[in-house]
N, CA and C atoms as a LAMMPS dump frame, in Angstrom:
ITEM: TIMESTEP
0
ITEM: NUMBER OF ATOMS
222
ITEM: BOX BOUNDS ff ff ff
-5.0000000000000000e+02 5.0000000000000000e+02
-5.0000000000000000e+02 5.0000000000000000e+02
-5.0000000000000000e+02 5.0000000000000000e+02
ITEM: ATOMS id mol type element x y z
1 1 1 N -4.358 2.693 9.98
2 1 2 C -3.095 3.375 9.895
3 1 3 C -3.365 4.868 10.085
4 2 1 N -2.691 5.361 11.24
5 2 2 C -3.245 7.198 11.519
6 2 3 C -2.487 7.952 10.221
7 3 1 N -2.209 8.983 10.443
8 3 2 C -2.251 9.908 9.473
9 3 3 C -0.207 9.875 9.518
10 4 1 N 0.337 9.752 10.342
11 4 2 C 1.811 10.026 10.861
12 4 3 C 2.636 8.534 10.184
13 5 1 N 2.036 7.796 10.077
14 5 2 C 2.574 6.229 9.546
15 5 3 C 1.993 6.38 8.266
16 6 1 N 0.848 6.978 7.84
17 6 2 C 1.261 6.888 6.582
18 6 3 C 1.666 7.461 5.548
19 7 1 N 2.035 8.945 6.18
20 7 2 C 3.463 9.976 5.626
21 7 3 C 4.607 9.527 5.586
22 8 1 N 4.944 8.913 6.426
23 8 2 C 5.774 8.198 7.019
24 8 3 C 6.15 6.931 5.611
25 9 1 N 5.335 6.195 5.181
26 9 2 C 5.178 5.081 4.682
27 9 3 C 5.589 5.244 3.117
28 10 1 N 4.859 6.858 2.788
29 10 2 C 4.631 7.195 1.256
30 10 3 C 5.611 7.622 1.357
31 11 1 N 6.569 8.241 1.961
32 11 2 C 8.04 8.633 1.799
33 11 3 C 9.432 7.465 1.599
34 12 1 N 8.769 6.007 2.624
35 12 2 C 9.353 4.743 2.184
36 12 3 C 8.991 3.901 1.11
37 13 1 N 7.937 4.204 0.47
38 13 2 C 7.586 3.484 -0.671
39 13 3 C 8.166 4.22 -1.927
40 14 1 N 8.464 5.483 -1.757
41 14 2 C 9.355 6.376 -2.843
42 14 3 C 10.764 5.825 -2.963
43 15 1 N 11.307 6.192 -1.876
44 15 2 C 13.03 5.374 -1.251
45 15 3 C 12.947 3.923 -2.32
46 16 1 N 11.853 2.935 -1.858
47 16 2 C 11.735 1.713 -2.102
48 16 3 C 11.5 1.374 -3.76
49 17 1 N 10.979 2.465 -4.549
50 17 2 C 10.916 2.046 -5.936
51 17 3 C 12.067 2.39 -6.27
52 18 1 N 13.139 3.462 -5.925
53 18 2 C 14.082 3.771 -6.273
54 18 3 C 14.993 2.757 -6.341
55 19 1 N 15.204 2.362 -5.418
56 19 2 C 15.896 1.219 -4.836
57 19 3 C 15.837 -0.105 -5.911
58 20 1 N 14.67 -0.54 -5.923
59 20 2 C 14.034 -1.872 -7.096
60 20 3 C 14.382 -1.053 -8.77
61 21 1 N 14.336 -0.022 -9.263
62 21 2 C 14.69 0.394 -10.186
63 21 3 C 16.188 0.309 -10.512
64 22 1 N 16.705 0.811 -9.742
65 22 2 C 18.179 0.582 -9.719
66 22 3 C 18.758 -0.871 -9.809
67 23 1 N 18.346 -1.72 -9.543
68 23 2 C 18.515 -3.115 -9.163
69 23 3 C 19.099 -2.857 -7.772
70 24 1 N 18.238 -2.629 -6.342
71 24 2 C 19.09 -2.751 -5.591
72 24 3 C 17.778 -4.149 -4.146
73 25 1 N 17.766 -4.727 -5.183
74 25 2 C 16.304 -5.8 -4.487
75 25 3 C 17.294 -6.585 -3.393
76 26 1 N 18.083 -6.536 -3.375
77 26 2 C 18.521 -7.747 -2.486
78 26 3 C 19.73 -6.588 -1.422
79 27 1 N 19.684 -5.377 -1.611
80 27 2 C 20.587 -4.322 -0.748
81 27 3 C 20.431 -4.085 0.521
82 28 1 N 20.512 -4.086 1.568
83 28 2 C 19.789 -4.563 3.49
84 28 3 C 18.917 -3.691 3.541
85 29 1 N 19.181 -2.034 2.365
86 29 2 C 18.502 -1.145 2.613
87 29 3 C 16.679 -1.181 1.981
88 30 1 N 17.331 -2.237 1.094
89 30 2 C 15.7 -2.411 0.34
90 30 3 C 14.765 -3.446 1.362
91 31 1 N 16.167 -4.287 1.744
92 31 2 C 14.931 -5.616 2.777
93 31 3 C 14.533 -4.947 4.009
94 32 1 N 14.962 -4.203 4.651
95 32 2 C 14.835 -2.774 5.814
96 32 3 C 13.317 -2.579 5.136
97 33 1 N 13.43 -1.688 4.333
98 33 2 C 12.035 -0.614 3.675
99 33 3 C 10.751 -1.941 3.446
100 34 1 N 11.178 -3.05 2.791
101 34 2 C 9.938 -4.616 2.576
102 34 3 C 9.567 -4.531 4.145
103 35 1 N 10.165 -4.777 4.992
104 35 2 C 10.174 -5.103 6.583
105 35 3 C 9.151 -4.045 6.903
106 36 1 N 9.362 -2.92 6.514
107 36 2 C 8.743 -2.154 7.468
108 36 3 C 7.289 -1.439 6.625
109 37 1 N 7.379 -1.756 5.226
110 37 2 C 6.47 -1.737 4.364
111 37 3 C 5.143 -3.17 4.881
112 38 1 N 5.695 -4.027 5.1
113 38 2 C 4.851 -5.011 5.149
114 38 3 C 4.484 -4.743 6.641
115 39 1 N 5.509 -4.417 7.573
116 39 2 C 4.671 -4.174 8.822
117 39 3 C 3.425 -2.809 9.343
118 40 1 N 3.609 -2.387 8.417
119 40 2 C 2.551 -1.159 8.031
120 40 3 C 0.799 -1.642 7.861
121 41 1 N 1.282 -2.645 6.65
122 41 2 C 0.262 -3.051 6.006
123 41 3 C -0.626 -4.428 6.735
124 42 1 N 0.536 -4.915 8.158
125 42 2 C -0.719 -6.038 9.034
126 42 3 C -2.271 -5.614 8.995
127 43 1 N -2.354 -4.675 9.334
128 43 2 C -3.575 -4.383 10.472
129 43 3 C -4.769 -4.409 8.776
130 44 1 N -4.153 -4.152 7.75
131 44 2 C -5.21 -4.253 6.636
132 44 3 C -5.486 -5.153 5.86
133 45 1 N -6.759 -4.887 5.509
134 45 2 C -7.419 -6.314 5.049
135 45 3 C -8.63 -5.736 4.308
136 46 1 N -9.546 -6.654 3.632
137 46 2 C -10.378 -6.501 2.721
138 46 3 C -10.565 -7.072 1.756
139 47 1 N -11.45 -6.419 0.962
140 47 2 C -11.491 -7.068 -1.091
141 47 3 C -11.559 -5.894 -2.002
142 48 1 N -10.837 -5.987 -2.907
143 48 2 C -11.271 -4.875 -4.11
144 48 3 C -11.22 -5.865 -5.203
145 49 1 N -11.971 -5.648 -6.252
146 49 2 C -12.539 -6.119 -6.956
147 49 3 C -12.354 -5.491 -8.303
148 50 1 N -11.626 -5.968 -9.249
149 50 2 C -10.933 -5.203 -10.566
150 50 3 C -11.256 -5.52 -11.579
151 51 1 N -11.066 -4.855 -12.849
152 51 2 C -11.675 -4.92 -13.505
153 51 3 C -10.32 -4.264 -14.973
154 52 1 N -9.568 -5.203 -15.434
155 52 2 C -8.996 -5.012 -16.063
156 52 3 C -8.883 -4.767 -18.123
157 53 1 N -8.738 -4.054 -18.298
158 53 2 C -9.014 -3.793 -20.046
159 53 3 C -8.078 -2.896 -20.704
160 54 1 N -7.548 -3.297 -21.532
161 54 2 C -6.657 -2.686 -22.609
162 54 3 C -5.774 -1.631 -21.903
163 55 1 N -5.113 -2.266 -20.715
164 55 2 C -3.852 -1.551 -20.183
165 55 3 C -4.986 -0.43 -18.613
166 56 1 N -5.744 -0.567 -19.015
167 56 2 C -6.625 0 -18.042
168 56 3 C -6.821 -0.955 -16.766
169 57 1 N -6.937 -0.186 -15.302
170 57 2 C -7.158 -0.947 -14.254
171 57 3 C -8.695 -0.115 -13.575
172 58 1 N -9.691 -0.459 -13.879
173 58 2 C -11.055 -0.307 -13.482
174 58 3 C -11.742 -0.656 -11.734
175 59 1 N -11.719 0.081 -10.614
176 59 2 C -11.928 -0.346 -9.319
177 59 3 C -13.581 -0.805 -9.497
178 60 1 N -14.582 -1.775 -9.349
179 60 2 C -15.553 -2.201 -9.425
180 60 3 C -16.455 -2.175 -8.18
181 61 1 N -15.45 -2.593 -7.059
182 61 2 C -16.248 -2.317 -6.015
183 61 3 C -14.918 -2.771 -4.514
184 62 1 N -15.106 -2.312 -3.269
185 62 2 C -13.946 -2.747 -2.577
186 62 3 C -14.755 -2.515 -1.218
187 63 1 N -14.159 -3.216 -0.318
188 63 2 C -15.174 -3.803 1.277
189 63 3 C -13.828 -3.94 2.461
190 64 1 N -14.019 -4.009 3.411
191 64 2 C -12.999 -4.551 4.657
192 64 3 C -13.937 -4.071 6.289
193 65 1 N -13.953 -5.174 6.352
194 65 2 C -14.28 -4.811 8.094
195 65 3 C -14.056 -4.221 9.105
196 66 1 N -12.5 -3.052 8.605
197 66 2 C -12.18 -2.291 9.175
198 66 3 C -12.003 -1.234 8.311
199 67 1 N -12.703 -0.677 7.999
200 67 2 C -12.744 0.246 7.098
201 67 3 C -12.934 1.558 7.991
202 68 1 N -12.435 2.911 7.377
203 68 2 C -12.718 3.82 8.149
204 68 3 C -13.569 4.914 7.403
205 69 1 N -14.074 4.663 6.683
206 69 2 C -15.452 5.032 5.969
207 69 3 C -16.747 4.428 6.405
208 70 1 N -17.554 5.913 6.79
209 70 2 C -18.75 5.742 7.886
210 70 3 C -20.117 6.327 6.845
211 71 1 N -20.944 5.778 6.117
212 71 2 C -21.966 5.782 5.727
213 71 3 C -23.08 6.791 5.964
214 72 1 N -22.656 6.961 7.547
215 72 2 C -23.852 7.497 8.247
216 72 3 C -23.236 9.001 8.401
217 73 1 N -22.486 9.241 8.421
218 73 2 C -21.468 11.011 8.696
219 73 3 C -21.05 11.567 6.619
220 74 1 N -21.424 11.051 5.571
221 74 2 C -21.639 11.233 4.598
222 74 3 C -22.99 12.181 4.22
């Protein structure tokens, strides 16, 4: 996802909690924002690996074959 889709995306995922807070889950405008939220998110894939405790969410370790983190330019 370049840099323009996912400004783009974090500005529809704001819209979109608003929306589900309100009760507006079933409004064309919320199934619009799911539609285009989920079409964002095809191209990604992977594993993260969690690690949950006393209201705490712990990241353990996370992988994907398309990752755009390069090992070697670190």
């Amino acid at each position: 996802m370049d840099r323009e889709v996912r400004k783009i995306k974090q500005g529809l995922s704001l819209k979109f909690s608003e929306l589900v807070y309100n009760g507006f889950w079933h409004s064309p405008e919320c199934e619009f924002l799911r539609e285009c939220i989920g079409r964002s998110q095809e191209p990604v894939v992977g594993t993260v690996r969690l690690s949950v405790f006393k209201g705490h969410v712990y990241i353990l370790g996370r992988e994907s074959p398309k990752s755009l983190y390069n090992e070697e330019l670190v």
